[in-house]
ChimeraX commands (.cxc) that place a marker at each C-alpha (Angstrom):
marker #1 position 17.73,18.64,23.14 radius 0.5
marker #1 position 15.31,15.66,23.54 radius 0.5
marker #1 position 12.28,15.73,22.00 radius 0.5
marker #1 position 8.92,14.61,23.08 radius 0.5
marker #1 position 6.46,15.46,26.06 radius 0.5
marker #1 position 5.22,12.95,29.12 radius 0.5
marker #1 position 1.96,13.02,28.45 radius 0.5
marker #1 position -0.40,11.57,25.68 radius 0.5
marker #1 position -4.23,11.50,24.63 radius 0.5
marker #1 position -5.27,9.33,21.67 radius 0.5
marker #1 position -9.19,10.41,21.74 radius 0.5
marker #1 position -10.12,8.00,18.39 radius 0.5
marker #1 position -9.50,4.83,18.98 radius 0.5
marker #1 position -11.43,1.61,18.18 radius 0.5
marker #1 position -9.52,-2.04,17.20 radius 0.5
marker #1 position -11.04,-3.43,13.55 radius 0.5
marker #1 position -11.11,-7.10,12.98 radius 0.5
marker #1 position -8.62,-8.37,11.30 radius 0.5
marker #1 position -10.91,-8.93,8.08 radius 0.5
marker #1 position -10.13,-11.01,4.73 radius 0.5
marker #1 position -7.65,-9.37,3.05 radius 0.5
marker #1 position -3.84,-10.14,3.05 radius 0.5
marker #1 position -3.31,-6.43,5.18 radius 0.5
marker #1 position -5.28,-7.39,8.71 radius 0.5
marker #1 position -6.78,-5.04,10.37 radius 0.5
marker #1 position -5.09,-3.45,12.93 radius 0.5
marker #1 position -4.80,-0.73,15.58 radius 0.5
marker #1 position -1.18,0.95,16.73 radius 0.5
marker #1 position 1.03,2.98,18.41 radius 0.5
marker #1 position 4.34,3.79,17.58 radius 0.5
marker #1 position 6.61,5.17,20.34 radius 0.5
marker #1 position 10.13,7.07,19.99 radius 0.5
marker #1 position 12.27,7.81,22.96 radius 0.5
marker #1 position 14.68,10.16,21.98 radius 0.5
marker #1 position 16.38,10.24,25.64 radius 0.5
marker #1 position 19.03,8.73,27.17 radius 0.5
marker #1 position 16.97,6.69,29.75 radius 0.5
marker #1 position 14.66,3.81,29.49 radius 0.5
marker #1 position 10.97,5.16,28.88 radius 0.5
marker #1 position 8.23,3.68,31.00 radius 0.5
marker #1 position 4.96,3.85,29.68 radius 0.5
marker #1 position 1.43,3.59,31.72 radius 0.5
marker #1 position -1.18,3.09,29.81 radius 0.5
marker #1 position -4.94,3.73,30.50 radius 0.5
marker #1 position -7.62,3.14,28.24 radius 0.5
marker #1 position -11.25,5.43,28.68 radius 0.5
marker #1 position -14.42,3.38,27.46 radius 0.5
marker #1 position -18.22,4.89,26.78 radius 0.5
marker #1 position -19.69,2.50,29.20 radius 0.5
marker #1 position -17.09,0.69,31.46 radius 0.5
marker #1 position -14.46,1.03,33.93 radius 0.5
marker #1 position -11.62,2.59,32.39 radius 0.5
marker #1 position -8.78,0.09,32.75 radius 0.5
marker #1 position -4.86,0.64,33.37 radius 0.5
marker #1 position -2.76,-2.39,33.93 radius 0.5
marker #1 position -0.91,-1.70,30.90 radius 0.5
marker #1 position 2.80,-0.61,31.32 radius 0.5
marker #1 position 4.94,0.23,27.95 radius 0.5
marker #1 position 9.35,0.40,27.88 radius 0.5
marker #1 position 10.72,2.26,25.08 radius 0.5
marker #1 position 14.88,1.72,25.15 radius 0.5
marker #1 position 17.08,4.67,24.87 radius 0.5
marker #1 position 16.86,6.75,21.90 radius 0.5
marker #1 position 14.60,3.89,19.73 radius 0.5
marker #1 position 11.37,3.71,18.22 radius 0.5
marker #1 position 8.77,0.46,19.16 radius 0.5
marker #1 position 5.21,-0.06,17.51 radius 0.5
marker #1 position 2.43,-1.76,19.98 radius 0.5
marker #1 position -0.84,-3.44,18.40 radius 0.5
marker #1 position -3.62,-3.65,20.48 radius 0.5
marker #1 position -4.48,-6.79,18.80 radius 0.5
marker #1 position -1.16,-8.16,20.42 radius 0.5
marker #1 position -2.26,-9.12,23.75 radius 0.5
marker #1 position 0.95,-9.56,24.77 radius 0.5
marker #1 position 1.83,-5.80,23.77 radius 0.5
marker #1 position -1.23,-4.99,25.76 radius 0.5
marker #1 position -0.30,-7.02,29.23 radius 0.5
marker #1 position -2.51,-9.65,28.65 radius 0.5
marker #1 position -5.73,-7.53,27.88 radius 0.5
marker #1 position -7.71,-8.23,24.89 radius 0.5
marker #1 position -8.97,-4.89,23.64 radius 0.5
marker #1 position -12.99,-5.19,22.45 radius 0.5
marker #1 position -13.04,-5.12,18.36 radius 0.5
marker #1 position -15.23,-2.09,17.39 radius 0.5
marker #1 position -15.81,-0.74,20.80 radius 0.5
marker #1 position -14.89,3.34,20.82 radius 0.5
marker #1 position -12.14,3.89,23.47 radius 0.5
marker #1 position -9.51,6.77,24.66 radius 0.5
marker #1 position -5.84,6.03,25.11 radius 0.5
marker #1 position -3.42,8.30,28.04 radius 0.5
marker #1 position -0.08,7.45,28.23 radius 0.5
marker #1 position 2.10,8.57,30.84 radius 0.5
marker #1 position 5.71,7.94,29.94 radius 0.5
marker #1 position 8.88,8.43,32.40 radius 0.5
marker #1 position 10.49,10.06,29.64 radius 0.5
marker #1 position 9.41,12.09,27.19 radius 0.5
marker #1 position 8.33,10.88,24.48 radius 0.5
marker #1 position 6.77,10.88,20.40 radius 0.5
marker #1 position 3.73,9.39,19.84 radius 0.5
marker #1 position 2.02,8.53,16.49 radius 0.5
marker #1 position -1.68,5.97,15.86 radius 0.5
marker #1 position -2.20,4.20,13.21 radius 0.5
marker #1 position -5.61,1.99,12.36 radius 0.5
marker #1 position -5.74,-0.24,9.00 radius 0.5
marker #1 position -9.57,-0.72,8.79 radius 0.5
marker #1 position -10.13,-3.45,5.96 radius 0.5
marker #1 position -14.05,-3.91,6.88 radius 0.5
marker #1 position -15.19,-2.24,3.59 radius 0.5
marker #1 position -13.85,-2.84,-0.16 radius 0.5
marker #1 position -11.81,0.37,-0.13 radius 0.5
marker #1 position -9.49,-0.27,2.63 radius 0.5
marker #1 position -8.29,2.68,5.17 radius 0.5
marker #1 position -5.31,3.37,6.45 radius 0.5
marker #1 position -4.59,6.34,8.81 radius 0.5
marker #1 position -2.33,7.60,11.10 radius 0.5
marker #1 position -2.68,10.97,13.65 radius 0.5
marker #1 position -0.08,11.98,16.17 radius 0.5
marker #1 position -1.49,12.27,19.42 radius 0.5
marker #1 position -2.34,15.11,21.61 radius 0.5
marker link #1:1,2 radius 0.2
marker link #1:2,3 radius 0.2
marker link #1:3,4 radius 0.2
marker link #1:4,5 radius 0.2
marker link #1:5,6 radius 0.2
marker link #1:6,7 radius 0.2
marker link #1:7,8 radius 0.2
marker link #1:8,9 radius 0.2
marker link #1:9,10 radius 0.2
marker link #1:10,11 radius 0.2
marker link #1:11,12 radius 0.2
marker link #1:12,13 radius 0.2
marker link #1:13,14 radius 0.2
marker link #1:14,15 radius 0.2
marker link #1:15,16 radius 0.2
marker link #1:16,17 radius 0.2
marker link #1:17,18 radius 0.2
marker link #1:18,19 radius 0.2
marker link #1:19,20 radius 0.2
marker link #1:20,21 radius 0.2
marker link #1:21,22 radius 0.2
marker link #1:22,23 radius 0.2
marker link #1:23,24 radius 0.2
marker link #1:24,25 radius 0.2
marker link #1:25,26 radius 0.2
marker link #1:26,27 radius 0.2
marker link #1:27,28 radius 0.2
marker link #1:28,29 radius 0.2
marker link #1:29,30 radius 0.2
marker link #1:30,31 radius 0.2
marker link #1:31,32 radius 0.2
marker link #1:32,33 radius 0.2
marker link #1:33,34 radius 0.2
marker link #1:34,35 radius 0.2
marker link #1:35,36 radius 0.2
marker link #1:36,37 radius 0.2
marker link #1:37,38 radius 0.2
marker link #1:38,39 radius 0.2
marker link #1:39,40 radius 0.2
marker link #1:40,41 radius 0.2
marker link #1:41,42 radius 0.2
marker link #1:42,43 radius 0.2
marker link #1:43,44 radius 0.2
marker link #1:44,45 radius 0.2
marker link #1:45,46 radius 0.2
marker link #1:46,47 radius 0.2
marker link #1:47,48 radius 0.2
marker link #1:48,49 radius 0.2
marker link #1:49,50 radius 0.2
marker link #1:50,51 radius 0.2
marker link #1:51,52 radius 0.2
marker link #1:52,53 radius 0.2
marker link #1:53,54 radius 0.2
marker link #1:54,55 radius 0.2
marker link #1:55,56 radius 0.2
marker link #1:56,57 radius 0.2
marker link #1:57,58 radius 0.2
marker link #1:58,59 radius 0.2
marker link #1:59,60 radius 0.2
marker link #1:60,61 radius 0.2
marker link #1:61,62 radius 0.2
marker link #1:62,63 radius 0.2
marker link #1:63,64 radius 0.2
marker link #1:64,65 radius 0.2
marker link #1:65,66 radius 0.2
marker link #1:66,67 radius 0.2
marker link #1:67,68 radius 0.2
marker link #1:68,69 radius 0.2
marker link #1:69,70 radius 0.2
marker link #1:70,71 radius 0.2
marker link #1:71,72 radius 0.2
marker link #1:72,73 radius 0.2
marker link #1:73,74 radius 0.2
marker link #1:74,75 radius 0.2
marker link #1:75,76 radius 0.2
marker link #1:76,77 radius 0.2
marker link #1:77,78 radius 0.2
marker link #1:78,79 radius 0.2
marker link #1:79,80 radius 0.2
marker link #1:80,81 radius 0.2
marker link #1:81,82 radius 0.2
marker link #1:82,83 radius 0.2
marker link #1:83,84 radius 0.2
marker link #1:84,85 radius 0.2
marker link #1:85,86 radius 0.2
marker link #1:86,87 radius 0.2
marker link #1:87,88 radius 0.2
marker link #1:88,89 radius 0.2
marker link #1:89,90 radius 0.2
marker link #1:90,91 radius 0.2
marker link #1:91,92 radius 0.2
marker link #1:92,93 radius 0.2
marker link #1:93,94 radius 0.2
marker link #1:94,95 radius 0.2
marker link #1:95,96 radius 0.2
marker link #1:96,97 radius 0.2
marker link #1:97,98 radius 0.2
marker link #1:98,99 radius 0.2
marker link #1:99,100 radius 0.2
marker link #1:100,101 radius 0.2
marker link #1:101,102 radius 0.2
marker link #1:102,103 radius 0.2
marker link #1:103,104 radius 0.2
marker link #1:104,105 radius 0.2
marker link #1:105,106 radius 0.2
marker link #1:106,107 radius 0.2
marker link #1:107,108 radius 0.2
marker link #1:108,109 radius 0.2
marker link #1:109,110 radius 0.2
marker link #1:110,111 radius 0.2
marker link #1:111,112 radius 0.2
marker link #1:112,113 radius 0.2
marker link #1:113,114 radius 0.2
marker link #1:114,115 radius 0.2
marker link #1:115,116 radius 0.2
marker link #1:116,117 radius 0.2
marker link #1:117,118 radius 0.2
marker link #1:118,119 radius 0.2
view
């Protein structure tokens, strides 16, 4: 049995700056593909007061797990995701698929670390 579903919705996301400490902030999204078959992942991002944009594609290889940063612009295509700017995340994957987010916010004294599956 392979476990998973297509379709994703990360509602909460917004990319920290990196910030001073020796953990940088971060934004990301690990993917496991528990299939068989390469997973392709299309990617579209939902803003407050823009265009949404979704000339992102994700692979997954058979039966492996891969974490994307949206800091990495390669990760993200070559788009450079706006620091503190509230955003939605769909993924559409070939395969089905697990997805977990993860944000290290380091703006404050207490750091924050959390992670959510998505939706």
């Amino acid at each position: 049995m392979v476990v998973g579903k297509k379709y994703w919705i990360i509602p909460d996301c917004e990319l920290p700056p990196e910030g001073e400490g020796v953990l940088k902030g971060h934004e990301s999204v690990v993917i496991v593909n528990d299939s068989k078959k390469k997973a392709v992942i299309k990617v579209k991002l939902f803003f407050v007061d823009q265009p949404a944009y979704e000339n992102i594609t994700w692979e997954v290889a058979p039966q492996s797990v891969f974490c994307f940063r949206m800091n990495n612009v390669e990760h993200m295509c070559g788009y450079k995701v706006p620091l503190e700017t509230q955003y939605a995340m769909k993924l559409s994957s070939s395969q089905p698929i697990v997805v977990q987010y993860g944000r290290l916010d380091n703006r404050q004294t207490n750091l924050a670390y959390y992670t959510t599956m998505a939706f």
